[in-house]
N, C-alpha and C positions, 0 to 999 in steps of 0.2 A: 504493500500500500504506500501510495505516494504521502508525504505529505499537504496541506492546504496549499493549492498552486494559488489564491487570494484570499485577501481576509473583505471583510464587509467593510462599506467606507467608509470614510473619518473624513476630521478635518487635517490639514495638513500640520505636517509640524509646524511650519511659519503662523500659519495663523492661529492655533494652539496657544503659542506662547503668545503672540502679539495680541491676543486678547485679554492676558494679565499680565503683561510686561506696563510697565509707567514708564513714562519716557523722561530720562535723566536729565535734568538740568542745574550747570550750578547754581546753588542758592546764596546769596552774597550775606554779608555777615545784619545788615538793617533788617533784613526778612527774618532773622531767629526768633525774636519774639511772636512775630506772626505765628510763627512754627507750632511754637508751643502752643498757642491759644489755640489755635485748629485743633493739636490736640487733647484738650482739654475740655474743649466743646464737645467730644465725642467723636471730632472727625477721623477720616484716615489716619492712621499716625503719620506724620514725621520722618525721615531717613535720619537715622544717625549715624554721620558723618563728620567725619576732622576733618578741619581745613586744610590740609598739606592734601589728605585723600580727593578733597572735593576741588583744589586747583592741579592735579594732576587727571582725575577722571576729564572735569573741562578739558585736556589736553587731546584726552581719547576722542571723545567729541567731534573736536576737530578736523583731527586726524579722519572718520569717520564720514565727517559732511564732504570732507576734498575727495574720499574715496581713494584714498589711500592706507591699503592693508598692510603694508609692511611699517611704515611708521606706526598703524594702531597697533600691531602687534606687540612693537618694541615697547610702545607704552603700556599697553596692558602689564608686560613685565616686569616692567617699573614700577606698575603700582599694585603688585600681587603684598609685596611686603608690609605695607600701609593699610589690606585689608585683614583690618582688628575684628570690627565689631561684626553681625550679624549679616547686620543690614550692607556695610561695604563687601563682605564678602558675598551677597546675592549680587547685586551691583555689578562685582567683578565676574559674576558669573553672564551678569546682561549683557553685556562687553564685548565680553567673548562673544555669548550666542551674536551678536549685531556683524562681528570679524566674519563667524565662519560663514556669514550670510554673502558678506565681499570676496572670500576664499572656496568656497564652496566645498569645504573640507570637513566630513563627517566626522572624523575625531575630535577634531577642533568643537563644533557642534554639541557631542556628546560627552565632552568634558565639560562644558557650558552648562549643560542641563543637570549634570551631576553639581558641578557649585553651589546652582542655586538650589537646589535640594538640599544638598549638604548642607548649607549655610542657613537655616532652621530660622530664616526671619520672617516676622513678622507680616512683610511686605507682600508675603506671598498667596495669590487669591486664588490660584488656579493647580494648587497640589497637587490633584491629580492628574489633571493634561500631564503637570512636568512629568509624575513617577510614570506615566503609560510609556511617555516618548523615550523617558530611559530606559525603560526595558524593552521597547520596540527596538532602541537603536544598539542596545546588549547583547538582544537577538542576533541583530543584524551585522553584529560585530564578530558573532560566535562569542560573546563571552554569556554561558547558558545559564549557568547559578546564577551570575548580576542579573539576568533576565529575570527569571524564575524569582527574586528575590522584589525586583523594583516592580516587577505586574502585580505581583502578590498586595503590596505594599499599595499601588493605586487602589485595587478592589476595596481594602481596609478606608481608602481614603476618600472614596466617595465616587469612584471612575464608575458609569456607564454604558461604557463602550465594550462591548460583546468581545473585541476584539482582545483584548487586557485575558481575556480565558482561553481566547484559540491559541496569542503568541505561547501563553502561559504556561497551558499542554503541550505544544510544541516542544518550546524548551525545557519541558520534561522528557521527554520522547526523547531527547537530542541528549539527554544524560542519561538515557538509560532506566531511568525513572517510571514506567511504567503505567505504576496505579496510581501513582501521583497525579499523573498526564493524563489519566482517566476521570480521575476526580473532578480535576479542572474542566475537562471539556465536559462533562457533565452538567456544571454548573453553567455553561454556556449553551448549553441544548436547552436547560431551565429558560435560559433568560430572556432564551428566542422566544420560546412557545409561549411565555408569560406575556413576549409586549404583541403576540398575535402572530405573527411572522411565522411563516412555512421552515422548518430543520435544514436545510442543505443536504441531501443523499450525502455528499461527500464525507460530514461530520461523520454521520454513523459507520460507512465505510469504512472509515482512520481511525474509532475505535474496535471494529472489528477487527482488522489488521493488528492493530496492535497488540489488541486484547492473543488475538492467533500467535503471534511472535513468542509473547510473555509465556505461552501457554496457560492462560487465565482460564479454568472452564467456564468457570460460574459468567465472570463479566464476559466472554467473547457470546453465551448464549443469550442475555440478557439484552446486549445491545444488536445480536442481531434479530432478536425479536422487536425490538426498536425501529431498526430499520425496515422488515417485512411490515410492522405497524404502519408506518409513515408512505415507503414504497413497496407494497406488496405484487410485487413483479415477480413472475416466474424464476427468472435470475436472481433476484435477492432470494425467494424462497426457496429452493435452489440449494443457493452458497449455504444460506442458512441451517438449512436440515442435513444437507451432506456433510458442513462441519460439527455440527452435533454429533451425527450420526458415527462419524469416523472417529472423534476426538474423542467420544465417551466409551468406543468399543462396544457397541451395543451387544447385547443376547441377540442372537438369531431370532427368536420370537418378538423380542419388541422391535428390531428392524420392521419387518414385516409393516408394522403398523407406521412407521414412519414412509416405507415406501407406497404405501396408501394415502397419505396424507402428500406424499410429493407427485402422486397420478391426479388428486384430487387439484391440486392447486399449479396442474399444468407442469410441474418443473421436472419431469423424466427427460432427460434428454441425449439422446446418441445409444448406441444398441447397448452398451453396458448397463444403462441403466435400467433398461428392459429387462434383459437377460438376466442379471441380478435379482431384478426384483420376480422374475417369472421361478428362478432357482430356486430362491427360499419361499415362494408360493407352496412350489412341487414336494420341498423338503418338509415343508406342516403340513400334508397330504392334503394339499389344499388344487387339483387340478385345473380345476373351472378357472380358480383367478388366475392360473398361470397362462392359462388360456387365453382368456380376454385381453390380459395385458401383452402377451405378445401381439395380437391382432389390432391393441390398438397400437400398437409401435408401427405395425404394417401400412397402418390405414392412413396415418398421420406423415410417413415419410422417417421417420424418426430410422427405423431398420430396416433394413434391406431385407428383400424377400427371397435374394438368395444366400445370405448367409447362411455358412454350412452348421454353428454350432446352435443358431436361433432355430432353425428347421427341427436338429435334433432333438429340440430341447419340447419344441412343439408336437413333435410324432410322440415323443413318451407322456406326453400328459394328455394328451389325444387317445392314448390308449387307455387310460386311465378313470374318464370321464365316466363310461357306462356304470361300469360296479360303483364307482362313489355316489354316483347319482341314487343307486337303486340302494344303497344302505340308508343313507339318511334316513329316510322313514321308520324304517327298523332302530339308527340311534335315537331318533326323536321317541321311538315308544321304550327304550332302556332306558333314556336319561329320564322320566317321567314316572318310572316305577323305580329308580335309583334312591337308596339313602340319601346320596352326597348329592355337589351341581356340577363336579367334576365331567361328568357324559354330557350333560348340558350345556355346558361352555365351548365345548369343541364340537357340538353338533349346531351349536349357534354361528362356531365362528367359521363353520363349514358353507351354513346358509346364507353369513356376510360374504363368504368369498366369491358368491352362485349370483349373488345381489336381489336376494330374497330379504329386505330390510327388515321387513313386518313380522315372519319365522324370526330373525335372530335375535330381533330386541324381545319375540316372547322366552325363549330359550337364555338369551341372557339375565331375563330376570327371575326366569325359574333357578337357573345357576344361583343366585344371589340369596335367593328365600331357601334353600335348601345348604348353602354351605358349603365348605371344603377346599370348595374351587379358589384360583389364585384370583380375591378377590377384584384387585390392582388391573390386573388382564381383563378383567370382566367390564369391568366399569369404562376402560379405554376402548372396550370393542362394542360395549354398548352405547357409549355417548357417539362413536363413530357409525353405528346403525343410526341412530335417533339423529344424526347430523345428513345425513343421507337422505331423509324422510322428512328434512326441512324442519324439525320440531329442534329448533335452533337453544331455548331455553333449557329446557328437558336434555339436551345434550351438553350443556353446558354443566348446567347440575352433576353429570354421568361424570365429567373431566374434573371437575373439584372435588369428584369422592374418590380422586386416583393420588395416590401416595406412593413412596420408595422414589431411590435416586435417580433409575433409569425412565421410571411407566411416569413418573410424575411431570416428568418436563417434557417427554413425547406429549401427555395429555394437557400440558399449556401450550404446547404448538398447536395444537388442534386447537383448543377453548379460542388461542388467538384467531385460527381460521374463524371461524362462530361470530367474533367481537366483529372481523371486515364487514362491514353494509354489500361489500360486492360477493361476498362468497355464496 
């Protein structure tokens, strides 16, 4: 996964600061008084300023108006040592940023913008612009921890801008950092969906990738159900259930029910995933569905109708179909005189794979009232009958009574199939 090739827009850095920058002038020694009384009225404060500082700044100034960058430089130099207080050393930081504007020099710049942060004065109205653009330009520098430390530091300070959490995770990402990187961009998925604004695909991608790298289970499932929520595209659901699927090591029996959930929601795609899923059909003596999904692999283009191992695979559960067909009815009258729901649940989940809905959800819930059976499996294959059957509630219900590591997150991929308005 790539990272964010854009971030969403801002203001520029110039305008950022020039809309809390004061514009320096000296103040000659008959305006002190004034000074004071402004602030004592409550006004703005004051710069506090020594005279040696403030006939040398005038110099900068100067220097400045002619547009002449290497005399302001040299002055800036000159008056690094003179800035004491608070307020001269933000000042020296305006200075600067005013230089790197005639130099066009990002270090230059980004030392600027650290001053006046650093320099903890009063004068300063716009704290967060400054700390975002430090860590934007932190970023931009590859220095990752300043980054990671100055975005941080904007969000505390009142920043915004969405962007303060994408640089953020980024420059987690960029150390290695992980869940950190997750956290982050998490709180920026928050802040989109909060001011109304549609998530970016991209977002969720970058934490899926990430989340894949780290080998996170829990957050790579998490947020690609995130992103089937937001883009529920064959492709995302897709990427989605086959990294679950792969990543968790599924049982052969709760695949099954994932590769039903990926016929359902369009995402089989190229013969393997046919063949696979027709294989482990055949393997829960399940013929019928091996059947139909090879034919629909056929019908759709997906598999060639001369492949030698899909043919094969097709003549054997071809052969198969008669005798299963003609048992059923015979299991349907053992699972009915059975102690347990054990016979019921495999004769149910016989009648799901035939796409008899109406047989499996009654045999599913005879399984339930009777016992024994793996109740987790029942409940997954009956909220996937009663999902089949359109009774979209009533299968949801079926997926929130599914527990354990593996059946429980199959059965929130499905529930989340149920939540889409389009499913």
């Amino acid at each position: 996964m790539k990272p964010f090739m854009s971030l969403t827009r801002s203001a520029s850095l110039a305008l950022v600061l020039a809309a809390g920058l004061t514009t320096m002038v000296a103040v000659p020694a008959s305006a002190q008084k004034k000074e004071k009384a402004d602030k004592n009225a409550g006004k703005a404060p004051a710069p506090e300023l020594s005279a040696p500082y403030r006939k040398a700044f005038g110099e900068i100034q100067a220097a400045q108006k002619a547009g002449n960058a290497a005399d302001m430089a040299t002055k800036i130099t000159a008056l690094e040592p003179l800035a004491i207080t608070a307020d001269e050393k933000y000042y020296l930081g305006v200075m600067r940023f005013e230089l790197s504007k005639l130099t066009k020099d990002k270090a230059t710049t980004r030392k600027a913008i650290n001053d006046m942060v650093a320099s903890n004065s009063k004068l300063i109205t716009n704290l967060s612009d400054l700390l975002y653009n430090a860590g934007a330009m932190a970023y931009e520098a590859g220095d990752y921890r300043d980054a990671v430390a100055k975005l941080a530091q904007a969000d505390q300070a009142g920043s915004k801008d969405v962007n303060r959490h994408l640089l953020g995770a980024e420059a987690n990402f960029k150390l290695n950092q992980i869940p950190a990187g997750l956290g982050v961009l998490r709180k920026a998925v928050d802040q989109q969906k909060a001011s109304g604004q549609a998530v970016p695909q991209d977002w969720y991608r970058r934490a899926v990738g990430m989340s894949m790298k780290a080998k996170l289970g829990t957050d790579l499932t998490s947020w690609s159900m995130d992103l089937v929520r937001a883009y529920p595209t064959a492709t995302n659901w897709r990427d989605a259930l086959v990294l679950y699927r792969d990543g968790a090591k599924l049982d052969p029996l709760v695949q099954l029910d994932v590769f039903r959930l990926m016929r359902q929601t369009k995402s089989l795609a190229g013969e393997k995933d046919f063949y696979d899923y027709a294989e482990v059909a055949n393997a829960r003596a399940l013929p019928g569905e091996a059947k139909a999904v090879i034919e629909e692999g056929f019908a759709n283009n997906a598999v060639s109708k001369t492949s030698k191992p899909v043919n094969e695979m097709l003549a054997l559960v071809n052969g198969k179909i008669g005798a299963d067909k003609a048992s059923i009815s015979a299991d349907e009258k053992r699972a009915r005189a059975s102690a347990d729901g054990k016979i019921a649940a495999n004769t149910g989940n016989a009648y799901l794979g035939y796409g008899d809905y109406a047989k499996a959800i009654e045999l599913f819930k005879l399984a339930l009232s009777k016992g024994g059976a793996d109740t987790d499996a029942v409940n997954t294959r009956l909220g996937i009958a009663l999902a089949m059957t359109g009774q979209r509630e009533d299968a949801k219900s079926a997926f929130k009574a599914v527990t354990g590591p593996q059946r429980a997150t199959v059965a929130q991929f499905w529930k989340l199939y149920m939540d889409i308005p389009t499913a």
